[in-house]
N, C-alpha and C positions, 0 to 999 in steps of 0.2 A: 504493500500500500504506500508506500515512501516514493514519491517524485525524487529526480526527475525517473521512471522508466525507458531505458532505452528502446525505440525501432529506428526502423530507418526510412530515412526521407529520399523520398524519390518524386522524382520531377520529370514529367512527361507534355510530350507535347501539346497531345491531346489530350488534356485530363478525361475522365472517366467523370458519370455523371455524379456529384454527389448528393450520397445519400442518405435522407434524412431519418436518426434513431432519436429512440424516447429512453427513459429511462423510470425505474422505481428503486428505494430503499426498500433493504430487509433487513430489520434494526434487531437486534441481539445486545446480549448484556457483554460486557467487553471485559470478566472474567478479573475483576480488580475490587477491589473492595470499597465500599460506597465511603466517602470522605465526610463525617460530620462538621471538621474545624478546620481552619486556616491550615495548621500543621499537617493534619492527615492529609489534606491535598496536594502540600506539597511532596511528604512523604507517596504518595499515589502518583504522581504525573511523573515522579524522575522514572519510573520502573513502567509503566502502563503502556501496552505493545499502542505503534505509532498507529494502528487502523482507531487506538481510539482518540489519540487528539487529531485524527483527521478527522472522522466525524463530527469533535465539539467543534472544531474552526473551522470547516469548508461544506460540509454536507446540513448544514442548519437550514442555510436556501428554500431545501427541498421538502423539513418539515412541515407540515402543516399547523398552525397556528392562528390565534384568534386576533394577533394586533402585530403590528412588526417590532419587535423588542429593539430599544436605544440601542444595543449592543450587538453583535452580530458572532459572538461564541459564545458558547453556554458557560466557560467559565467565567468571566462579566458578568453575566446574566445572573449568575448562581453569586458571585461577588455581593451586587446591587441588593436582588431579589432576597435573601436565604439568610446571608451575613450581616448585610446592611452595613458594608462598608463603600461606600463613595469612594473614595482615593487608588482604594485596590482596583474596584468597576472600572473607574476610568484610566487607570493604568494597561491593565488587560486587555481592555475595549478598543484598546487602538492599534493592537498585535494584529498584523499584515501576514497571515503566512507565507502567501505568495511572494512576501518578498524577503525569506529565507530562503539559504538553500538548501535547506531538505527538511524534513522532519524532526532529525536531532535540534536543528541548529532552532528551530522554534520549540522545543521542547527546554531547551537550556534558557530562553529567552525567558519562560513561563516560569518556572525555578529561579532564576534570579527576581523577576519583578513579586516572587511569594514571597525570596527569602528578604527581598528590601523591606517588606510591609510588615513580615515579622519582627524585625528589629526594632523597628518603631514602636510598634504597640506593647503599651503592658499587659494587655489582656486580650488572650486571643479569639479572633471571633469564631462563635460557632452558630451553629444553625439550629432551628428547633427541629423535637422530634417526627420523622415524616418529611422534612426537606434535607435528605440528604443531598451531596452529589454523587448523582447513579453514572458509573463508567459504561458508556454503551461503544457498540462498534456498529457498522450494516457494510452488507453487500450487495451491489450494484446490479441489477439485474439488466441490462441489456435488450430491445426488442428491436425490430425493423417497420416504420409505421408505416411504406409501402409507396412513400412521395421521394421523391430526388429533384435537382436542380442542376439543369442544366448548362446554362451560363451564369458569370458574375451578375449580369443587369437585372436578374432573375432574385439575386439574394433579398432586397430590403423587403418585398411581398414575402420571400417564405418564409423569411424570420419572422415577421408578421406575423404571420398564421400557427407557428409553433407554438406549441405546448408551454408552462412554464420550464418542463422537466424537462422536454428537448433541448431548450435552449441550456440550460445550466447542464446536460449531459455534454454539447458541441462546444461552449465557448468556457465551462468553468473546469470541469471533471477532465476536460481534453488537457488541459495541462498538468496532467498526470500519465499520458499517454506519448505524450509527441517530444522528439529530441531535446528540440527548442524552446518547450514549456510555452506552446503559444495554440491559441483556440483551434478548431478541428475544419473553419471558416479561411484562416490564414493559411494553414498546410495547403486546401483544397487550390485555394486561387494562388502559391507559389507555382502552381503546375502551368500555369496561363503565361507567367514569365515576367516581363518590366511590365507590359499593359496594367496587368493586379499591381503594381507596386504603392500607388495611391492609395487603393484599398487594406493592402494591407498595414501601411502605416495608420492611416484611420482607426483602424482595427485593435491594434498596437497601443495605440494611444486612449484607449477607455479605462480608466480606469474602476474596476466593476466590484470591487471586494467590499464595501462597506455602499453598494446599490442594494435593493431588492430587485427579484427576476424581473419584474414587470419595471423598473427604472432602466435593470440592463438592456433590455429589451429596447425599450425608447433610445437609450444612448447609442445603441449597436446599430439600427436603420438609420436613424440618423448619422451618423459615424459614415456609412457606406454611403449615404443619400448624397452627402453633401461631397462626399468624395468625386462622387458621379460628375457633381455638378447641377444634381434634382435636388429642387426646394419642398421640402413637406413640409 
């Protein structure tokens, strides 16, 4: 589960049509013991296999939820919410995974900003009984929803129309798949050559980690639109 994953990039004349997958979670207990206080969670994160701080920071997107929480990983969330520590929340809440590079290297990140908070405080926070933090993992289930795209001009309509979970399967989860750690939209149109080049900077240039699907979504056709040269 740890990015980058290596394959290999290959670039063809004719790209091939691409085509458009969905995706779902299948959320399991991540096999680590639930963290009542400040301490036990740090004690939990240094040792807790990386599928599950890839869940709490990258796979949130996809849960479903009744309001978009200030924070965008559940440790924040669990910070804010459970501890009711503010400083720690907003410490946490601004952790980029994407822009470590790997999964250690933001797991170390998580470990220092717990053990900063604990030095500070004399009294460690804990949570009441019933909100622990529960260590979860899931697995990606993969489908084919039966649509492809055939040229670049084609992209900003069928971004359009995808799913929430398409989209966060092509442009978030793909950078876990692809050499260059970049959306499965940029791979496709390297194949087109200098033409995609505008596009793909575009593309390059969203930055999507602290959006919801539905903001990515807006900033991505727009992104492309305006590359074109079309005004939405």
């Amino acid at each position: 589960m740890e990015w980058p994953l290596r394959v290999s990039s290959v670039t063809m004349a004719k790209p091939f049509p691409f085509e458009v997958k969905d995706c779902a979670l299948i959320v399991s207990m991540g096999g680590v013991p639930d963290a009542m206080n400040l301490r036990e969670l740090r004690e939990r994160v240094a040792t807790a296999p990386v599928e599950c701080l890839y869940h709490h920071f990258c796979e949130t997107p996809l849960r479903p939820a009744f309001d978009d929480p200030e924070f965008r990983n559940d440790f924040a969330v669990w910070a804010s919410r459970d501890l009711h520590d503010r400083p720690l929340a907003e410490r946490l809440g601004v952790l980029d995974p994407y822009a470590h590079l790997d999964m250690e290297d933001l797991r170390q990140s998580l470990v220092d900003i717990i053990e900063d908070r604990l030095s500070e405080t004399e009294m460690i926070p804990w949570a009441q009984p019933g909100c622990e933090f529960h260590f979860m993992k899931a697995v990606t289930v993969v489908f084919d929803t039966g649509r492809s795209i055939d040229q670049p001009t084609e992209l900003p309509a069928a971004i359009e129309a995808m799913t929430p979970s398409s989209l966060y399967y092509h442009f978030i989860e793909a950078r876990r798949r692809t050499e260059e750690r970049h959306d499965d939209f940029s791979h496709w149109l390297a194949g087109w050559g200098d033409e995609t080049r505008r596009f793909r900077e575009a593309l390059d240039a969203v930055d999507f980690y602290f959006l919801t699907l539905q903001e990515l979504k807006t900033n991505v056709v727009r992104a492309i639109s305006d590359a074109s040269g079309v005004k939405r």
